[in-house]
C-alpha positions as a Markdown table, in Angstrom:
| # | Residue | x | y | z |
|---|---|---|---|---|
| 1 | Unk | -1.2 | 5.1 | -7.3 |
| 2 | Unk | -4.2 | 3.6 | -9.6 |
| 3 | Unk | -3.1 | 1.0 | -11.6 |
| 4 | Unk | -4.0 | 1.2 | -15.7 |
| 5 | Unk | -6.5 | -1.1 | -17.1 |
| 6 | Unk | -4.4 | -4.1 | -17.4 |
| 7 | Unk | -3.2 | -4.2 | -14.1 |
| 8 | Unk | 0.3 | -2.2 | -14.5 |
| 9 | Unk | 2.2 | 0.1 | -12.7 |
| 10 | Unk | 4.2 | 1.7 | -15.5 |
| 11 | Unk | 5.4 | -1.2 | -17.2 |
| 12 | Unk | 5.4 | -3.9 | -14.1 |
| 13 | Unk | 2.7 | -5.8 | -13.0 |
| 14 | Unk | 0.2 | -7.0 | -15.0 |
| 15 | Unk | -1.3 | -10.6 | -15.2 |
| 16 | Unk | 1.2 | -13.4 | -15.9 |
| 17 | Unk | -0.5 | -16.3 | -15.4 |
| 18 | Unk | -1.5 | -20.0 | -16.9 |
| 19 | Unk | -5.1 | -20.3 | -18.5 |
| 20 | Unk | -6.4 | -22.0 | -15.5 |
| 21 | Unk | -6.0 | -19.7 | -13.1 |
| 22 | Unk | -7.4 | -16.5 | -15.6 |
| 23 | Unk | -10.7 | -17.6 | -14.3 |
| 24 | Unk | -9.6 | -17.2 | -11.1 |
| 25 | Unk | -7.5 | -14.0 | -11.3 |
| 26 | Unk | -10.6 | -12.3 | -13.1 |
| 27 | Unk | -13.4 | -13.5 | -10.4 |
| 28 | Unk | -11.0 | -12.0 | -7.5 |
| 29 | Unk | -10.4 | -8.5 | -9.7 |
| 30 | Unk | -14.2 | -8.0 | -10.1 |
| 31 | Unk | -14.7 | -8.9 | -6.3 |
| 32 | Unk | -12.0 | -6.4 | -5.5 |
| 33 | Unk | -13.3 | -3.6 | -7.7 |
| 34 | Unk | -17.3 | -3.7 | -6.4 |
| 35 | Unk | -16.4 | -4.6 | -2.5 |
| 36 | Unk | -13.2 | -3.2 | -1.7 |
| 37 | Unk | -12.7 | 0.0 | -3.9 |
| 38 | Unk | -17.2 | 0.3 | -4.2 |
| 39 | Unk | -17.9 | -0.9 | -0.7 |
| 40 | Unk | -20.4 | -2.5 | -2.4 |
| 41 | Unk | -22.3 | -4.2 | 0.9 |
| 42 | Unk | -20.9 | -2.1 | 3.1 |
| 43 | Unk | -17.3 | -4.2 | 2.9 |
| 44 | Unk | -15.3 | -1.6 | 4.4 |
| 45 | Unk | -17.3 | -0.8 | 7.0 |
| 46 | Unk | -17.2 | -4.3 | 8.0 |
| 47 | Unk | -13.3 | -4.7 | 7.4 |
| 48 | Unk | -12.7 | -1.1 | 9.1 |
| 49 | Unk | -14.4 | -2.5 | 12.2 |
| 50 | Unk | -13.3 | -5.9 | 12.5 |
| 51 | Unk | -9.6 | -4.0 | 12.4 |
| 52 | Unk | -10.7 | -2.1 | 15.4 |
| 53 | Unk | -12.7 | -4.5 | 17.3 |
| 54 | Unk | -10.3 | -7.8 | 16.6 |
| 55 | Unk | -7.3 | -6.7 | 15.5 |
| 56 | Unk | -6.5 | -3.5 | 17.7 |
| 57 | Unk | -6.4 | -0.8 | 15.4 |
| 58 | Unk | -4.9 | 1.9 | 15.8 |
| 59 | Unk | -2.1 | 1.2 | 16.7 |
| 60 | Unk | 0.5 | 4.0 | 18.9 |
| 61 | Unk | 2.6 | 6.2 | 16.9 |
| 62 | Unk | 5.6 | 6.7 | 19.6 |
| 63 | Unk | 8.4 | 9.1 | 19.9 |
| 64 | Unk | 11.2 | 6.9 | 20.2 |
| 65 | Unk | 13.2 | 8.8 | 23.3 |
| 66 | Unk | 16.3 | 7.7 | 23.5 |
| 67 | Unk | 16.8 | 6.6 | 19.4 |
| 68 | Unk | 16.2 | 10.1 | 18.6 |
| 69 | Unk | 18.7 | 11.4 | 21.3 |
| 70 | Unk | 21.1 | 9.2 | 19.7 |
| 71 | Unk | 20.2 | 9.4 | 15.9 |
| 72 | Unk | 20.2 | 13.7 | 16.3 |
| 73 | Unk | 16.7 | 13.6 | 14.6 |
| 74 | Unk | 13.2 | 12.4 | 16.2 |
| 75 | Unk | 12.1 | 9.1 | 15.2 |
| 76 | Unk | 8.7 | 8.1 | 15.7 |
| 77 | Unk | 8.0 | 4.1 | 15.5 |
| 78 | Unk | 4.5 | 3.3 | 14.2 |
| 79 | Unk | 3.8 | 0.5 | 16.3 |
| 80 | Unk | 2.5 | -2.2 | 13.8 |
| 81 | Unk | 4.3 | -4.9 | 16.4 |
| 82 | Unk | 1.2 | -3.9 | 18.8 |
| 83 | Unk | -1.3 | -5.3 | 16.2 |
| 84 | Unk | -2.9 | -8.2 | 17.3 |
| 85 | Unk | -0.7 | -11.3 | 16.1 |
| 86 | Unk | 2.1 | -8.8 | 16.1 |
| 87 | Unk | 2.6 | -7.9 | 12.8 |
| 88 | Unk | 1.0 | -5.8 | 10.0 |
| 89 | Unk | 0.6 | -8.7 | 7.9 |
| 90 | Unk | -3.2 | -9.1 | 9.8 |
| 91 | Unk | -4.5 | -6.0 | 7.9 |
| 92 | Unk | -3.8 | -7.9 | 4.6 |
| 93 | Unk | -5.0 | -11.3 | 5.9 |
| 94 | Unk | -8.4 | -10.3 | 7.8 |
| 95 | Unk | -8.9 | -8.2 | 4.5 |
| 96 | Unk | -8.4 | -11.1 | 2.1 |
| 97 | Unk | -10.2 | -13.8 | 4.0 |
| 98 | Unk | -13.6 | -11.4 | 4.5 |
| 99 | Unk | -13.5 | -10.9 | 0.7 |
| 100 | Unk | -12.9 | -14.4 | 0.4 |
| 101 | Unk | -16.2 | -15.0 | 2.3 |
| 102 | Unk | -18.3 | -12.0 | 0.6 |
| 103 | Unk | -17.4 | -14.1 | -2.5 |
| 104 | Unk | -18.6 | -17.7 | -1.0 |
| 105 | Unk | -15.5 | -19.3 | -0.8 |
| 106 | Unk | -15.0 | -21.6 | 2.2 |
| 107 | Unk | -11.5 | -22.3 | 2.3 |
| 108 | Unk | -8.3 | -20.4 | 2.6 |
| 109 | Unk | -5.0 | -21.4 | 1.0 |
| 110 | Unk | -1.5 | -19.2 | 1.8 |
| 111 | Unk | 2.0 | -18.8 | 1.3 |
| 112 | Unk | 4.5 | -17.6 | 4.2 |
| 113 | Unk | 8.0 | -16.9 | 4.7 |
| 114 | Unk | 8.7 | -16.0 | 8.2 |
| 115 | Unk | 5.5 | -17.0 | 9.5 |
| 116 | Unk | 4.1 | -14.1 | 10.3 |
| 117 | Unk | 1.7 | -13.8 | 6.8 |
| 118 | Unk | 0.8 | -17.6 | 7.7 |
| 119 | Unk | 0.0 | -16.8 | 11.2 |
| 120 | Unk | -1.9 | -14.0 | 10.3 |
| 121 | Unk | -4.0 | -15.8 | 7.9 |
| 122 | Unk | -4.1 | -18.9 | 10.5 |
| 123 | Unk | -6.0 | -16.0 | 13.4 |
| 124 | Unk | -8.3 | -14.5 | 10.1 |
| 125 | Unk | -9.4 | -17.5 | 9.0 |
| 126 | Unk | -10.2 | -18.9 | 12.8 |
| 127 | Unk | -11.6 | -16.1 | 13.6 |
| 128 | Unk | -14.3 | -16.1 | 10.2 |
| 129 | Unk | -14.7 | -19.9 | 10.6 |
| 130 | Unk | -12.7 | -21.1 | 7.4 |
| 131 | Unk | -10.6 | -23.6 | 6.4 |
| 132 | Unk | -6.7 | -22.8 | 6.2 |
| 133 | Unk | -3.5 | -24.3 | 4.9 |
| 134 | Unk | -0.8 | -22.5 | 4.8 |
| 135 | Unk | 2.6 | -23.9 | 2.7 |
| 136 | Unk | 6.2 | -23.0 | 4.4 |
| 137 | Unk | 9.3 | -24.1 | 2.7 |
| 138 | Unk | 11.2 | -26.2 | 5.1 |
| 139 | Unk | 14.0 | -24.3 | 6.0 |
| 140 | Unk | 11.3 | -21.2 | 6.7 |
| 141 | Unk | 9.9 | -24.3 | 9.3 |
| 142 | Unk | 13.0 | -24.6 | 10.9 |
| 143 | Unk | 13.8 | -20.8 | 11.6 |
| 144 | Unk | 10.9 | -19.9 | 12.7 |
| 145 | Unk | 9.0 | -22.8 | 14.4 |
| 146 | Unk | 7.1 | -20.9 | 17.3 |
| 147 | Unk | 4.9 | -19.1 | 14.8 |
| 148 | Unk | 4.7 | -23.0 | 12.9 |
| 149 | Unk | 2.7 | -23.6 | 16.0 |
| 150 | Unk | 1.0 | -20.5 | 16.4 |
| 151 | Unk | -0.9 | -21.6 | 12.9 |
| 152 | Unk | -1.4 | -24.9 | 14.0 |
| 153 | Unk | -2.8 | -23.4 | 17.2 |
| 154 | Unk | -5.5 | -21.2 | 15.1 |
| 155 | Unk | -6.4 | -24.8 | 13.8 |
| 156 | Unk | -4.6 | -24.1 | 9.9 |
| 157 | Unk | -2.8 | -26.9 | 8.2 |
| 158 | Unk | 0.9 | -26.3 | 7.8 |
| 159 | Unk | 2.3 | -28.0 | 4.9 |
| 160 | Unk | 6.5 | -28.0 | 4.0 |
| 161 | Unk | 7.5 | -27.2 | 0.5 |
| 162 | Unk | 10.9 | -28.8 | 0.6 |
| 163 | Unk | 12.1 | -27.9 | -3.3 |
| 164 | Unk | 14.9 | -26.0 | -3.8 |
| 165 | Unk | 15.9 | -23.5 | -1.0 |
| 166 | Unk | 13.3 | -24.4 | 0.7 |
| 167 | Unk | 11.8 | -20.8 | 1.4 |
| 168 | Unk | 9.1 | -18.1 | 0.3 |
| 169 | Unk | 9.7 | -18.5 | -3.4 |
| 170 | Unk | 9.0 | -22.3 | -3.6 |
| 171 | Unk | 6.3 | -21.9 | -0.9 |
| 172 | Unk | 4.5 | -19.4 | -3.5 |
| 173 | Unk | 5.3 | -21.6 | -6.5 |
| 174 | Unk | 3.5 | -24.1 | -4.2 |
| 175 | Unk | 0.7 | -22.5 | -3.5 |
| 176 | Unk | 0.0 | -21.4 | -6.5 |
| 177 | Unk | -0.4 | -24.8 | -8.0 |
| 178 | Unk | -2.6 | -25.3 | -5.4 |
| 179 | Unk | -4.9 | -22.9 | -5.7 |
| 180 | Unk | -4.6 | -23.5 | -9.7 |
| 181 | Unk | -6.8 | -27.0 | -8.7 |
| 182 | Unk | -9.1 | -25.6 | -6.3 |
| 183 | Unk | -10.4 | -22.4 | -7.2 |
| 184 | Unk | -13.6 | -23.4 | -7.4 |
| 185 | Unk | -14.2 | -23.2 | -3.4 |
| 186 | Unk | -10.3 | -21.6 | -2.2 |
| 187 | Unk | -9.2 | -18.0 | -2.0 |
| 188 | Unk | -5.7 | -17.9 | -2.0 |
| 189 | Unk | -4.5 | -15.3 | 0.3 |
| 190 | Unk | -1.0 | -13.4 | -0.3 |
| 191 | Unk | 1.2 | -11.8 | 1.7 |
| 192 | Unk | 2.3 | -9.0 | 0.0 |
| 193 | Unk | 2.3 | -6.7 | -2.9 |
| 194 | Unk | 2.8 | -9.5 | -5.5 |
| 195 | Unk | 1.8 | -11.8 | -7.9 |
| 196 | Unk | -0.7 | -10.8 | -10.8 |
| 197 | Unk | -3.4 | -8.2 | -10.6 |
| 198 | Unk | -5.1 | -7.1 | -8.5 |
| 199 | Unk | -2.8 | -8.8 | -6.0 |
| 200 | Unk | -0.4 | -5.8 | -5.9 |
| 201 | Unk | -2.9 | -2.9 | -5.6 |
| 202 | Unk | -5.5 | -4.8 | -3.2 |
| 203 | Unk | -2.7 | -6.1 | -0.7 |
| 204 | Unk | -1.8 | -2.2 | -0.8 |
| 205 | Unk | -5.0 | -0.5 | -0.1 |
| 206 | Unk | -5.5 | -3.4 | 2.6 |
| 207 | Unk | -2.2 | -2.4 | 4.3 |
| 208 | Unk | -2.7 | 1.1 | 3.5 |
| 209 | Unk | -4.5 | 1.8 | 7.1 |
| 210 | Unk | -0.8 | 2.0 | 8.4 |
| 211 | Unk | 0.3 | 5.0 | 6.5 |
| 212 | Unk | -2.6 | 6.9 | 6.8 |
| 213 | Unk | -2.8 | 6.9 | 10.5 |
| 214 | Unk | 0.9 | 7.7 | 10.9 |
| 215 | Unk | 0.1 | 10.6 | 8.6 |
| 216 | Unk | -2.9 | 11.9 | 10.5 |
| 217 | Unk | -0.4 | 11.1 | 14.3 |
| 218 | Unk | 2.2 | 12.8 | 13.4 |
| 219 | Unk | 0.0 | 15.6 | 12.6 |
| 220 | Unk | -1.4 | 15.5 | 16.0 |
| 221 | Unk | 2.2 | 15.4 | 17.3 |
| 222 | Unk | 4.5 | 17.5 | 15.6 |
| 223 | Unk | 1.4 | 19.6 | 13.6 |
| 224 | Unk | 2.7 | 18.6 | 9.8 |
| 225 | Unk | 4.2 | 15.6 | 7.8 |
| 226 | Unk | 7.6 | 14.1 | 8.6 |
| 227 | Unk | 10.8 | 14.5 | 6.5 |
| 228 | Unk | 11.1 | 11.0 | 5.7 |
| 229 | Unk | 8.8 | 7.1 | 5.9 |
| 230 | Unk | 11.1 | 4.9 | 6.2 |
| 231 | Unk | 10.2 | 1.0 | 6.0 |
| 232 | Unk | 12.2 | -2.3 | 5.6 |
| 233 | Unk | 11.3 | -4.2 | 2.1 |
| 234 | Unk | 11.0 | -7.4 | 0.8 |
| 235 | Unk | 8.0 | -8.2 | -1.3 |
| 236 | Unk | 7.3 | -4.9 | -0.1 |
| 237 | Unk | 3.8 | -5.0 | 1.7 |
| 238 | Unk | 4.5 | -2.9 | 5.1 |
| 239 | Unk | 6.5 | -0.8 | 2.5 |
| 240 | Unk | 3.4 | -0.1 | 0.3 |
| 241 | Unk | 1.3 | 0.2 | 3.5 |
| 242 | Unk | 3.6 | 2.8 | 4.9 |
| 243 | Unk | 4.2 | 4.7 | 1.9 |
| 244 | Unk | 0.7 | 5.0 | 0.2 |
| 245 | Unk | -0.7 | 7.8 | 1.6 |
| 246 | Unk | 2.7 | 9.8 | 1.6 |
| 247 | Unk | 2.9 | 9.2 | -1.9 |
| 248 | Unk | 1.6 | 12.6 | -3.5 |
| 249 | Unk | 3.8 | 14.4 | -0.6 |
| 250 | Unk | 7.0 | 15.2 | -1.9 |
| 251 | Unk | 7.9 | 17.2 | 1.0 |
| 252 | Unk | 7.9 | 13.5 | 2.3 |
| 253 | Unk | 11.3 | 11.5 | 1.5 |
| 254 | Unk | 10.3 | 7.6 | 1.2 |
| 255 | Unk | 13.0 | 4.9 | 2.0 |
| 256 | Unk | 12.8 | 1.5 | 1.3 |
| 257 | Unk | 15.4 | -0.7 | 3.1 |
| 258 | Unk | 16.3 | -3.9 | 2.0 |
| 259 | Unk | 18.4 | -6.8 | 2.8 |
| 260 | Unk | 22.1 | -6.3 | 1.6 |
| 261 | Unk | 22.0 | -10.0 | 3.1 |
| 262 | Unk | 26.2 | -10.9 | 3.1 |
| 263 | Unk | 27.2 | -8.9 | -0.3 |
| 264 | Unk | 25.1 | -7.6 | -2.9 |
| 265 | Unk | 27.7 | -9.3 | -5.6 |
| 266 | Unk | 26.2 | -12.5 | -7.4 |
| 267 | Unk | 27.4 | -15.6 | -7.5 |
| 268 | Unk | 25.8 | -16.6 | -11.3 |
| 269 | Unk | 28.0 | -20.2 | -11.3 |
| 270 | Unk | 26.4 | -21.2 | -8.0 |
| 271 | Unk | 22.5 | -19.4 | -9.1 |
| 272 | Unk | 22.8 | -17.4 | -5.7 |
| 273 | Unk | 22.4 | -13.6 | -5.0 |
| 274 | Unk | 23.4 | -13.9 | -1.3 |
| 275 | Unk | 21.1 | -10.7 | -0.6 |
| 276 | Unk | 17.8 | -9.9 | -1.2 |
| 277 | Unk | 18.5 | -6.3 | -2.7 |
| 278 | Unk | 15.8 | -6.4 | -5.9 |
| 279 | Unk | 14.9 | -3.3 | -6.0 |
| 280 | Unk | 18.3 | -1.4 | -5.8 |
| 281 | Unk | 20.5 | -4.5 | -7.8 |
| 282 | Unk | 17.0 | -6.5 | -9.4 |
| 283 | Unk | 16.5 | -6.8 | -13.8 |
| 284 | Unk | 13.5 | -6.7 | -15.2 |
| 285 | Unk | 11.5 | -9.7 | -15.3 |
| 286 | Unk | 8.2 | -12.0 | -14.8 |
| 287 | Unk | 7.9 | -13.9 | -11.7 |
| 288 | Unk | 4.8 | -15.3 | -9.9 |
| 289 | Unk | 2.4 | -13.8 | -12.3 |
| 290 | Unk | 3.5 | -10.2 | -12.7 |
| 291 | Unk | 6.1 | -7.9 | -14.4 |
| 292 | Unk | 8.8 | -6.6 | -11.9 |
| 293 | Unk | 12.8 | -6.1 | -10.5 |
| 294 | Unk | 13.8 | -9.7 | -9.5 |
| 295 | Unk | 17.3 | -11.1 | -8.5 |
| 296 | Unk | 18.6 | -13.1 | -11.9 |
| 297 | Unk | 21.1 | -14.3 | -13.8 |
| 298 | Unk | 22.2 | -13.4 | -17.5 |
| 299 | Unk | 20.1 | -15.9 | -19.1 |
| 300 | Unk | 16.9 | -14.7 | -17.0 |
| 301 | Unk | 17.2 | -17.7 | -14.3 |
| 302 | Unk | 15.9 | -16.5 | -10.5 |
| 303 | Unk | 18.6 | -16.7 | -8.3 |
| 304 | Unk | 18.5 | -18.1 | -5.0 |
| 305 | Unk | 18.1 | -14.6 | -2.2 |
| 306 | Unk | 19.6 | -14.9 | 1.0 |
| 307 | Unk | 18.7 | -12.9 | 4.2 |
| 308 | Unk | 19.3 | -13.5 | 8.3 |
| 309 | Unk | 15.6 | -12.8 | 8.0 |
| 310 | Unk | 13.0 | -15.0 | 6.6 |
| 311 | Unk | 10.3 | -12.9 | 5.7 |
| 312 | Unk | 13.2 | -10.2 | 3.6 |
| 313 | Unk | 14.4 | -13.7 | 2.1 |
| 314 | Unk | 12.8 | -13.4 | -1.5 |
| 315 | Unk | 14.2 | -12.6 | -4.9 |
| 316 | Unk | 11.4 | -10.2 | -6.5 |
| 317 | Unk | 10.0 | -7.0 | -5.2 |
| 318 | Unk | 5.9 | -5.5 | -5.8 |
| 319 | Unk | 5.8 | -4.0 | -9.1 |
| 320 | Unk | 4.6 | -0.9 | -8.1 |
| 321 | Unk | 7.2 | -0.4 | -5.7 |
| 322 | Unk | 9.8 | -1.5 | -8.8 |
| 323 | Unk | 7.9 | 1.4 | -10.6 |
| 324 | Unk | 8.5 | 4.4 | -7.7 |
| 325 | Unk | 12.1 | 3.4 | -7.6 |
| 326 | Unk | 12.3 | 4.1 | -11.5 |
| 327 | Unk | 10.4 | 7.4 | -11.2 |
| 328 | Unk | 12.9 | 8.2 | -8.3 |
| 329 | Unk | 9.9 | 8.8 | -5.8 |
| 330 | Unk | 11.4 | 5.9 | -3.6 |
| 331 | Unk | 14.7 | 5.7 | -2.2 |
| 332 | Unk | 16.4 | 2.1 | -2.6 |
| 333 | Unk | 18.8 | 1.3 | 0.1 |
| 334 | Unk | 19.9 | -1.9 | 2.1 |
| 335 | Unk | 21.9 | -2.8 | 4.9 |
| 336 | Unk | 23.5 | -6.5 | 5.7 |
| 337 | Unk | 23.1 | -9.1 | 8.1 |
| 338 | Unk | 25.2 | -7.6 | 10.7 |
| 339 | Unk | 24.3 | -4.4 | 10.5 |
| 340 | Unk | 20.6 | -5.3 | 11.1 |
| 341 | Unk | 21.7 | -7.8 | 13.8 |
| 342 | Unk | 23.2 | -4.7 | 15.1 |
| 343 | Unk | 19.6 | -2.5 | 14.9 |
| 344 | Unk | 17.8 | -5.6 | 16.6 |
| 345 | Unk | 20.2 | -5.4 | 19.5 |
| 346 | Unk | 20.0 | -1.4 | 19.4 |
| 347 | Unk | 16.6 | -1.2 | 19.8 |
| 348 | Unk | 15.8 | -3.6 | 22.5 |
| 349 | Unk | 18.6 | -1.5 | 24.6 |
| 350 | Unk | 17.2 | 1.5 | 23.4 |
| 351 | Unk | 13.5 | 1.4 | 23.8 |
| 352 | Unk | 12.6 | -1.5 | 25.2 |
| 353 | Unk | 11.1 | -2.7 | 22.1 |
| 354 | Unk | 12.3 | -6.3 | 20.6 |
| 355 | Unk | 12.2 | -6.0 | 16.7 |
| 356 | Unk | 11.6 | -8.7 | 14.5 |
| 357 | Unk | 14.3 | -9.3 | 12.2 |
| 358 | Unk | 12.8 | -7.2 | 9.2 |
| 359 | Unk | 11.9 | -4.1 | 10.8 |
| 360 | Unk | 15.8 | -4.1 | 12.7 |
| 361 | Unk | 16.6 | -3.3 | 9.1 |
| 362 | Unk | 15.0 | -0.2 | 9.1 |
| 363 | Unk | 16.4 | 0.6 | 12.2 |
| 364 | Unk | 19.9 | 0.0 | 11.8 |
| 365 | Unk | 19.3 | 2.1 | 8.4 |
| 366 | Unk | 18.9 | 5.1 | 10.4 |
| 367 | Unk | 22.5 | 4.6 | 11.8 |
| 368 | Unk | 24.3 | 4.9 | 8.6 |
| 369 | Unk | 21.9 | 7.3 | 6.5 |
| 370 | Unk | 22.9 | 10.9 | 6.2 |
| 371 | Unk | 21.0 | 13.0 | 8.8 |
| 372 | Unk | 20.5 | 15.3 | 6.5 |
| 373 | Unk | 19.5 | 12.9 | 3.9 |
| 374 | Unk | 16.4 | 12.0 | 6.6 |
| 375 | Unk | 15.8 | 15.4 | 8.1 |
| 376 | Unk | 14.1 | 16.4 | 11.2 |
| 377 | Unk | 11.6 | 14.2 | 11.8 |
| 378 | Unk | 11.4 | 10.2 | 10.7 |
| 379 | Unk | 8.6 | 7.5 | 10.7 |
| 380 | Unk | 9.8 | 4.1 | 11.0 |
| 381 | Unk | 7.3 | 1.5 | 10.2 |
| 382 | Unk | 7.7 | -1.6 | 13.4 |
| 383 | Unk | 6.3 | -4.1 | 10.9 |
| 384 | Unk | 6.0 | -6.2 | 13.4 |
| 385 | Unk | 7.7 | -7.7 | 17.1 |
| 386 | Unk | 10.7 | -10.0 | 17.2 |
| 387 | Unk | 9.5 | -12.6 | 20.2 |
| 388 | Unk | 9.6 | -15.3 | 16.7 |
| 389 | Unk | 13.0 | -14.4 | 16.2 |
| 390 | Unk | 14.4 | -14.9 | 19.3 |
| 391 | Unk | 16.2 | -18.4 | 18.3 |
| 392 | Unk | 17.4 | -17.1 | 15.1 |
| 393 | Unk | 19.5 | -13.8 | 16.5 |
| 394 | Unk | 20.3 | -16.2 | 19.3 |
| 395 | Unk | 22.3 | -18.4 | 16.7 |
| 396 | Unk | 23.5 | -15.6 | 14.5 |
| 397 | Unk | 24.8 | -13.5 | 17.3 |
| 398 | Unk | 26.8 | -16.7 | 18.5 |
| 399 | Unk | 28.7 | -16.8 | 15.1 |
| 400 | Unk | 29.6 | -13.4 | 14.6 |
| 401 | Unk | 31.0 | -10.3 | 16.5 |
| 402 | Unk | 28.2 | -8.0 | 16.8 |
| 403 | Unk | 29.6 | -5.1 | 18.7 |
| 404 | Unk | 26.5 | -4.2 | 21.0 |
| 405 | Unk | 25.0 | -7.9 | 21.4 |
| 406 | Unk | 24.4 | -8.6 | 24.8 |
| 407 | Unk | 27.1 | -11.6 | 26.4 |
| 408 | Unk | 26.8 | -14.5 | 24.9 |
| 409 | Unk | 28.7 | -17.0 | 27.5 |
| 410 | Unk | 25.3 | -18.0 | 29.1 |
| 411 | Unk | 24.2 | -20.4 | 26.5 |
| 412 | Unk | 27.6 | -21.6 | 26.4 |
């Protein structure tokens, strides 16, 4: 979906910023419109190959055997765990960072939340010779500390945001004031469909190479579209990327799961939504520079988002995403921390295949959606693999009673 002349999907997004980063916000929106939507340069090309060559594309769309024999409907997993880094976030990243350079900026500044956006950014930047820092919030650093060393490994500068929760919100705040004093000679690369134009539409059409591969697979395999996309959503960019070239298809049923964290009540006296449900229990409001769903109280105040899984773990959603859900062309649903525990256990029994933490949303959605709600045949975008995880669903397991989790007693 094109977005209007000021930046807006319907009546989100847009460009919410302070004066000093208008500058900023209108160099990258010209860069975006003559390299990336013009291939002005021959961009694309460039960006298309470096995906191929350095990043792996594209990646397997697999029949996922025994899931479908126990779902009654055939799931196919588009492998974005197989991408090099093992996540989809490297589509966005390598994307940003060669614009970055087509633009002469020499130095890269990002936000992450489960480390996989960070890491990402960490292998682009290495790999086109830039500078990185990337800024965590502490308690990010502390569930997730293998990929932590996985940026400081590609040579990036990891730096904790330790103000309030300590997770992707203040880490954005952070970097944002950053890149506010730099922008002279820094690019500041997001992770995902968010923040002010054309933040939300270019982190799309950079993820956007997911969806339209699984639509020309399952073409190959099954000779038409699936029933249903279905993809895990936080900020929302493996959603977007999954979704975009489905879009126009409504033969094609698009489902956007999000984290129903422990209860999708709020807590206003405490300032806590313990989920991270914007899209299906979000207001309308401004956060990080554009127009959107976010989790907040009465008088407008962002709650606090909760989620066993770091990179689900934020209180707003992409606007455009915000803007299908109103025009009912995407499907808001969530499921809670046990029940994705649950699909993280299921599909390493399954399949072989170890989720990370997001994507077992998705596929423990597929246990308690309507069959006939999905139909035949069902993409589920892997967003990415769950080897960073491991200690987290180690610790969560421990504490609660997750029917199919392996015994526990060992680490006793």
């Amino acid at each position: 979906m094109a977005t209007d002349e000021n930046g807006k999907f319907g009546r989100y997004g847009g460009q919410y910023v302070p004066e000093a980063l208008m500058a900023a916000v209108e160099e990258l929106d010209d860069a975006y419109r003559r390299y990336v939507l013009e291939n002005e340069d021959g961009f694309v090309d460039e960006f298309r190959e470096r995906l191929r060559d350095f990043g792996g594309r594209p990646t397997p769309l697999q029949h996922a055997d025994r899931l479908s024999e126990r779902s009654g409907f055939d799931v196919y997993l588009k492998r974005e765990d197989l991408l090099h880094g093992g996540a989809h976030k490297l589509n966005n990243a390598l994307g940003q960072c060669l614009l970055a350079k087509y633009m002469g900026k020499e130095r890269i500044v990002a936000e992450t939340g489960a480390g996989q956006h960070g890491t990402a950014t960490a292998m682009a930047a290495a790999h086109l010779g830039m500078e990185c820092e990337v800024y965590m919030g502490e308690r990010d650093i502390n569930r997730q500390r293998p990929n932590v060393f996985r940026m400081r490994l590609n040579g990036a500068t990891v730096n904790p945001v330790t103000t309030g929760r300590g997770t992707l919100k203040e880490a954005i705040n952070e970097t944002m004031r950053e890149w506010a004093t730099t922008v002279e000679d820094t690019h500041y690369v997001i992770g995902s469909v968010v923040g002010p134009h054309p933040f939300p539409a270019m982190v799309r059409d950079f993820q956007s190479v997911i969806g339209e591969e699984a639509r020309r697979q399952t073409q190959e395999k099954i000779g038409g579209l699936p029933d249903s996309v279905v993809a895990c959503a936080g900020g929302g960019s493996n959603t977007m990327g999954a979704f975009d070239a489905f879009v126009e298809d409504e033969s094609v049923s698009l489902v956007a799961v999000e984290a129903g964290g422990s209860s999708l009540d709020v807590d206003e006296e405490a300032g806590v939504a313990p989920n991270s449900a914007s899209l299906a229990t979000g207001q309308e409001g401004v956060l990080h520079g554009a127009r959107t769903k976010l989790l907040q109280d009465t008088a407008g105040q962002i709650l606090e988002s909760h989620s066993v899984s770091s990179g689900l773990d934020y209180a707003g959603v992409g606007p455009e995403l915000a803007n299908l859900v109103d025009e009912g062309r995407v499907t808001p649903v969530s499921v809670d921390d046990d029940a994705a525990l649950e699909g993280f256990h299921r599909l390493s029994q399954l399949e072989g295949i170890i989720p990370a933490l997001e994507s077992a949303h998705a596929i423990a959605y597929l246990d308690r959606a309507d069959p006939d709600d999905l139909g035949d045949s069902v993409v589920v975008n892997l967003s990415g693999r769950g080897d960073k995880d491991l200690e987290s669903v180690v610790e969560e397991t421990e504490k609660r009673d997750i029917g199919n989790a392996p015994e526990m007693g060992v680490f006793e």
